[in-house]
Every structure is written in C-alpha cells, then in structure tokens.
C-alpha positions in Angstrom: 119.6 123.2 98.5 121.7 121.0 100.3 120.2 121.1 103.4 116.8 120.7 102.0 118.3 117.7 100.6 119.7 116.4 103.7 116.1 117.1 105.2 114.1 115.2 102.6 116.9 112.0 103.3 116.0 112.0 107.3 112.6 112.1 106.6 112.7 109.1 104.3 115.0 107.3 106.8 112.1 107.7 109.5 109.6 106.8 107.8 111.3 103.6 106.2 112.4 102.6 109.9 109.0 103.9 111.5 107.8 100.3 111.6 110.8 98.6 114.0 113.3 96.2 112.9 112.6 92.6 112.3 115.1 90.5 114.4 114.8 86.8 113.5 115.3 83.7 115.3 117.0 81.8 114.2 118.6 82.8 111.3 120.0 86.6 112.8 120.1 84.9 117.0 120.9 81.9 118.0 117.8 82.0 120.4 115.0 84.0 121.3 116.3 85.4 124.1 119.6 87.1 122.7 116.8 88.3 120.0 114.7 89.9 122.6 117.7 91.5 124.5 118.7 92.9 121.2 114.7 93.9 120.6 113.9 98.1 120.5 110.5 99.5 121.1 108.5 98.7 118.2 110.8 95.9 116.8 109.3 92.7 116.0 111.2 89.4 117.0 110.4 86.9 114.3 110.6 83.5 115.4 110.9 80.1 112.3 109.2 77.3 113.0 110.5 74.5 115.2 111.4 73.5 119.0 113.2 75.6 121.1 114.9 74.3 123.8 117.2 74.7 126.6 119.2 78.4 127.9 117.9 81.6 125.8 114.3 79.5 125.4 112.6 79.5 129.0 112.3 81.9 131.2 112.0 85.0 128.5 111.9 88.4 129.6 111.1 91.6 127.4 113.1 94.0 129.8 110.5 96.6 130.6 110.6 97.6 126.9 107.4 97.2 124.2 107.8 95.2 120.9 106.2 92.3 119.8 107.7 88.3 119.3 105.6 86.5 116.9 106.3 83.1 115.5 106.5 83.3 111.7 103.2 80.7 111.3 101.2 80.3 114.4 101.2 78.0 117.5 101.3 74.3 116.0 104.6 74.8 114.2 106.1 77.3 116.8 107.1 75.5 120.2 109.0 76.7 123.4 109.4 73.3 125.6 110.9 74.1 128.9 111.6 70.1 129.2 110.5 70.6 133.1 113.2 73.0 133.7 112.0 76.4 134.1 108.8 78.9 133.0 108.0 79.5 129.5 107.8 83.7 130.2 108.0 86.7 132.7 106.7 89.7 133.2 107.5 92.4 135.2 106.3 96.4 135.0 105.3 96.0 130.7 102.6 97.1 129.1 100.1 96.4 126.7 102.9 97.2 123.8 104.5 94.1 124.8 103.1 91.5 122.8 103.3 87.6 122.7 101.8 86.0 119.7 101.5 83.0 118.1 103.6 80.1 120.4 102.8 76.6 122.0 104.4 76.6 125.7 104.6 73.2 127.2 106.9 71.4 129.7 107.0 74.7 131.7 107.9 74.2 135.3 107.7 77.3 138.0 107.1 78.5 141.6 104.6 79.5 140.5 103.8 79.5 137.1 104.4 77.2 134.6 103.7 78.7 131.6 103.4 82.2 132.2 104.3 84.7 135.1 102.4 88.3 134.8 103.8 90.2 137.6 103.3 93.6 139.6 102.1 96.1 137.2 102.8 94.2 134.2 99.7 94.6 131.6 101.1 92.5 128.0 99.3 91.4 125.4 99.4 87.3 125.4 97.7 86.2 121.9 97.3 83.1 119.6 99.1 80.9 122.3 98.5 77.4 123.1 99.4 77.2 126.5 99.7 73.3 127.6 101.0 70.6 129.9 102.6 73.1 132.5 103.0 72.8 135.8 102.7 75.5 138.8 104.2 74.9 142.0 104.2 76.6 145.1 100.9 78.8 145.3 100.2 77.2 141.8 99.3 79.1 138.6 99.6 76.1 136.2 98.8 77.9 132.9 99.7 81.4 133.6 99.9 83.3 136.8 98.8 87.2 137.5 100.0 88.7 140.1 99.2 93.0 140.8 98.9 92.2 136.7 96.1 92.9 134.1 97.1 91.3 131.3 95.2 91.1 128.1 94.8 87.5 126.8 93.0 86.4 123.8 92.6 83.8 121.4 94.4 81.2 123.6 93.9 77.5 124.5 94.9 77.2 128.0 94.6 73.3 128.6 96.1 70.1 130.4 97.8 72.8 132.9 98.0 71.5 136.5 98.6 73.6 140.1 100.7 71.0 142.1 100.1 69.8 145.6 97.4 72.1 147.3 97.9 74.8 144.5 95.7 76.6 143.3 94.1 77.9 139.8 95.5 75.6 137.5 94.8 77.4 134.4 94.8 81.0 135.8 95.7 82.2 138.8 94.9 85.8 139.4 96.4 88.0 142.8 95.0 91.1 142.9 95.0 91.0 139.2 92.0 91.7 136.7 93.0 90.1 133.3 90.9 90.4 130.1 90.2 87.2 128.8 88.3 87.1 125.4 87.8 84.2 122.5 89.9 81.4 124.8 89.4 78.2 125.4 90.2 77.2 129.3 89.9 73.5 129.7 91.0 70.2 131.2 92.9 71.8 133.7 93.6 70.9 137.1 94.5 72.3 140.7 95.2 70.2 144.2 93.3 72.2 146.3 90.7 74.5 143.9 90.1 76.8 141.1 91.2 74.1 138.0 89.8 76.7 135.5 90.1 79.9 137.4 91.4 81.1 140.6 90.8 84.7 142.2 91.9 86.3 145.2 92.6 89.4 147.2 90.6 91.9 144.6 90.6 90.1 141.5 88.0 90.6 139.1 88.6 89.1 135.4 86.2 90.1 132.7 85.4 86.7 130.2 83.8 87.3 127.0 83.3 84.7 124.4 85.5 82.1 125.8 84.6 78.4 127.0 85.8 77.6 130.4 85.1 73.8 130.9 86.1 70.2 132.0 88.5 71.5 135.3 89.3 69.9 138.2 87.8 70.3 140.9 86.1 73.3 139.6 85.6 75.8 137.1 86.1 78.9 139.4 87.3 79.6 142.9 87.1 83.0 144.8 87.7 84.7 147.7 85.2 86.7 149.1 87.0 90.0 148.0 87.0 88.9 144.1 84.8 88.4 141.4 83.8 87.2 137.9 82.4 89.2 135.0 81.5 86.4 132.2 79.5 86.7 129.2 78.9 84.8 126.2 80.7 82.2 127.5 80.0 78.6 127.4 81.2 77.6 131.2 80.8 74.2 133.0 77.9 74.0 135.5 76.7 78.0 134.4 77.6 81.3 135.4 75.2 84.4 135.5 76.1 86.6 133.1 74.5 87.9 129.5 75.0 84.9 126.7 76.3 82.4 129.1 75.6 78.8 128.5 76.3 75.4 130.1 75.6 73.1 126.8 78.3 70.4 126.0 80.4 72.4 123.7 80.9 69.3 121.8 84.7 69.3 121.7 86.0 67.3 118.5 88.1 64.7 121.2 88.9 66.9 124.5 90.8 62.9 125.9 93.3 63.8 122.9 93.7 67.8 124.3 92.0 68.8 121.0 89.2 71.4 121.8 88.2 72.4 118.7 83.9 72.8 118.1 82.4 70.1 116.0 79.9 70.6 113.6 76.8 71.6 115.8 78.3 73.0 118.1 76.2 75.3 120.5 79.3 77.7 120.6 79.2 78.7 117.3 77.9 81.9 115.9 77.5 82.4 120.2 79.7 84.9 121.0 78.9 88.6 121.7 76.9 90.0 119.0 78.3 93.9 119.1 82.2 92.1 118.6 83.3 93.0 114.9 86.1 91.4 114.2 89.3 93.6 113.0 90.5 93.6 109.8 92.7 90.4 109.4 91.8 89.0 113.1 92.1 85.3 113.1 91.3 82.3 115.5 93.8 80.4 117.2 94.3 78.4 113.8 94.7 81.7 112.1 91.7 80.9 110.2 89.3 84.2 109.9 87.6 84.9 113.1 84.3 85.9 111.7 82.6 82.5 109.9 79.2 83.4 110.3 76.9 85.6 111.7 78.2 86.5 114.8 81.7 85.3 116.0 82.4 81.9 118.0 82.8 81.2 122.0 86.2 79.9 122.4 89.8 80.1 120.5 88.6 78.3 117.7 85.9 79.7 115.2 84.1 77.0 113.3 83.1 77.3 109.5 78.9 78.3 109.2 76.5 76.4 108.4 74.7 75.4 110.7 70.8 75.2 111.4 69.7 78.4 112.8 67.3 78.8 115.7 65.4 81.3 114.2 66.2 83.3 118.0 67.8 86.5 116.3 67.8 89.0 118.9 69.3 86.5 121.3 66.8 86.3 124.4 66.4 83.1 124.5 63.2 82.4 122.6 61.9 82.8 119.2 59.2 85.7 119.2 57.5 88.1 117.6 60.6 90.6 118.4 62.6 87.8 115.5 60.2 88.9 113.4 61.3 92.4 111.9 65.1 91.1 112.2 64.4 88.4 109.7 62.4 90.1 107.4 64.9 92.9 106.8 67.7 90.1 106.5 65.8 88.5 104.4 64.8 91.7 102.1 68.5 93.2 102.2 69.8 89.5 100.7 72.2 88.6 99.3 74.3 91.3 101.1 76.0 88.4 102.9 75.5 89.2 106.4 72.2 89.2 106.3 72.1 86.1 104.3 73.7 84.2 106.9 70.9 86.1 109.2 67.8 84.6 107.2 69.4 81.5 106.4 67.3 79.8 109.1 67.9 76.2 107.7 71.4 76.9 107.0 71.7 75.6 103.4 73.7 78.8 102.6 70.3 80.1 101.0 68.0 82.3 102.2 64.3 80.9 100.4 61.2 80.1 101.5 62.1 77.1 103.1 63.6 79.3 105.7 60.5 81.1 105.4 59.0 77.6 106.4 61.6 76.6 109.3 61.1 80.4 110.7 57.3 80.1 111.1 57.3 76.9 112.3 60.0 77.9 114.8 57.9 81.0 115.8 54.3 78.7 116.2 56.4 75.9 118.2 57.9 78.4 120.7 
C-alpha cells in the first residue's frame, strides 16, 4: 500500500510539473538574463511589461537549452533597448524549442547584428517581435543576422533597421542560412552597399510566405549567384515570381511614422496563402486573431474583413467561369460563416442577391 501510495504521489508531481516552471522577470529576477540562466528545458521566462535596460538586458543568450521567454502582453508594452550598446540576442547551436516571443528590440548595436544574431546551427523560433531602429556593423545584418542558421521567424515587423557603411542586408542578412519567414512585415529598411530588405549569400535560400517586404533601401533583395528566393503570397516592392505575389501599394496606415499596419482596402488582406489555417489561438503581431476573413493577411498585421470582394475565388487572377461553382456552394452552405465571408462579394457582411448582382457583373466585365 505504501508504495502504491508513494507511486500515485510521483506521478502527480510529474504531471503537475510536466508543463516547466514559470520564471518571471521582474518580480522572481532582477533581469531577464539571470531569469534565462536559471531557465530549464521547457520553462517559460515570463517577462512584465516595461523597458529593460542596461547588463542582464542585451546581449541574451538561452545556453544551448530549449524554453521559451515571452513577454506577459505582447511587443508594444514589452521593450528590450540596448541604448546603442550592444545586440538585443544570440544564438548559438539552439533549436526550434528555443522560443522568442512577444518583445520590441530597438537601439541594438552589433558586428554584425543589431537586433538579432542566429549563428552556426542555431534554428529558434523568433515570434510576435517588433524588431526596430538597429544597427549592424561590420558585414551588416541590421535587423537580424543568420549565419549557418535556419531560424523560424513569424509574425514580426522588421523595420527602420539599417546595415552601416558598405553593409549589407539591412533587415536580414542570411550566410549560408535558409530562414522561414511567414506573416512579417520587412520594411523601411536600409543597407550601405545592398540588400535593404534581404540579403543572401553563399547557399542561402529563404522561403517567404505571406509576408510584405517593401520600401528598402537600395533594394528589396540582393543575392549571390549561389543563393535564392522562394516567395509566395507576398506583397514585395518592384514583384517577385512566385505563386500570390503582388507589387500593389500595400497601403500602409503612415509607413513616415514606422507604423505598417494595412488600411482599410488594402490589397494585402484576405491575400495570403489560401491552404494556411490558422492554429487554434494564433494571433497577429497585435495579438488580435490571425484569421479575419476568408483567407489570412500578407504581413504581421491582419486587418478586420470587410472588404469588397473581387469575385476572383480560386485566386488566378481573373474572375471566370471556374468562380462559378465556388460561389454558388458558398453561397448555398450560408450562413456557415466561412462561406459567408466567401459569397459576400460586396462585403456588407451579407451574402444576398446583391452579391448575386456584383458577382455577375464581375464575371460579364472580366
């Protein structure tokens, strides 16, 4: 009996530890680092609100070990400032299970990096970050820097970063590296000598998928001739081939103020890859839901629905007869609301005969 008992008590000790430990900053640590030093695999370092500055709030390493350090409400409230002094983070040899979610870094300073350093076989998972005003010296890597890296990022803004001097990429820079980069927003960033948005060399080859990459000095992408690009549905300044890609003006609510958010209208929204269902709970870079509308936005932010539809609802381009038997069946399974938003042509939030009306005249005028 009592070492059934004794059983039954280390079972229920697993399982009510099974989720980590929740190590908060700064209420338990004084500063994020002595909270990620103190960090086990599968522990969650829990950042308040505020500005961290100064020793123990640049230059953060996770140690080669795999846990996650969130802020406790998302980037706006949650800033690292490096005041010029150092990088935000670096990585060296972790994996996906380290996670960074949910922090503004600005004011980072590195050679290279400013913001971020990914380096030699380090794969994390950077989400929900708004990654500004940093600077990378040296090679350059303003925003974040991969090098021998494949990091996963998502849901970022990566904006107003700059590559000094003849650096380059100065939002990414990627060195034999092949980052995932899915729902950000790369924009009004610069480099002295090329690849503002994205830079690529030595093997690189970045997949982009619902992101917007515009409005970088002097260009959008630069690449070696051993590197290349996979982009699609993507909204990316002067075009890129890929399936979904557009060059329309975003229209950014006020992209002079760093504020990249979609307007009303937008061409972005409802743009993104048709087949990406969102997870349960996944949020935009606001941590508003990620899913608005029919299909999911380009970019970090996701924009509420609404909006006119084309009537185009296999996405190639044109209204045809091949829209024809995907809005009658949305419009005969309403008011499930998916399909609703699919047959709500004038975007009303109705699905009626006027869209009835806007669809025929779409499908006569194309």
């Amino acid at each position: 009996m009592f070492c059934r008992v004794q059983m039954i008590a280390i079972v229920v000790g697993i399982a009510a530890t099974a989720g980590g430990a929740t190590l908060r900053v700064p209420s338990q640590y004084p500063n994020i680092q002595a909270a990620m030093n103190a960090a086990l695999a599968g522990d969650t370092v829990l950042v308040a609100d505020g500005t961290y500055t100064g020793p123990g709030n640049n230059s953060l390493s996770f140690g080669f070990k795999d846990f996650t350090v969130r802020s406790e409400n998302g980037p706006e409230g949650c800033i690292i400032d490096c005041e010029g002094l150092a990088l935000g983070f670096w990585f060296s040899g972790e994996g996906p299970g380290s996670i960074l979610d949910g922090f503004t870094i600005t004011n980072g300073l590195g050679f290279p990096a400013g913001g971020i350093f990914c380096y030699y076989n380090s794969d994390p998972t950077l989400t929900n970050l708004i990654i500004t005003g940093n600077e990378g010296g040296g090679d350059g890597g303003g925003g974040i820097y991969c090098a021998l890296a494949n990091p996963t990022i998502s849901n970022c803004t990566i904006t107003a970063n700059t590559a000094t001097d003849l650096g380059k990429g100065g939002g990414i820079y990627c060195l034999m590296s092949s980052p995932t980069i899915s729902n950000c927003t790369i924009a009004g960033n610069t480099a002295g000598d090329s690849g503002g948005g994205v830079y690529c060399s030595e093997g690189s080859s970045p997949t982009i998928i619902d992101s917007i990459i515009r409005e970088n000095g002097p260009d959008q992408f630069s690449l070696d001739a051993f590197s290349a690009v996979s982009a699609s549905y993507s909204n990316i300044d002067g075009g890129w081939i890929g399936e979904g890609n557009t060059d329309a003006d975003p229209l950014f609510v006020n992209p002079a103020g760093n504020d990249y958010h979609l307007s009303p209208g937008s061409p972005c929204i409802d743009a993104g890859d048709p087949t990406h269902a969102p997870q349960m709970g996944e949020t935009d870079i606001d941590g508003e839901p990620r899913l608005m509308g029919c299909r999911v936005d380009m970019g970090a932010d996701e924009t509420m629905a609404g909006q006119p539809n084309s009537g185009d609802l296999d996405a190639d381009g044109v209204v045809n007869l091949s829209d024809v038997p995907l809005f009658v069946n949305a419009l005969l399974a309403t008011p499930d609301p998916a399909a609703e938003c699919v047959a709500d042509i004038n975007g009303d939030g109705n699905s009626d005969g006027k869209d009835v009306q806007e669809f025929v005249d779409a499908l006569i005028a194309s």
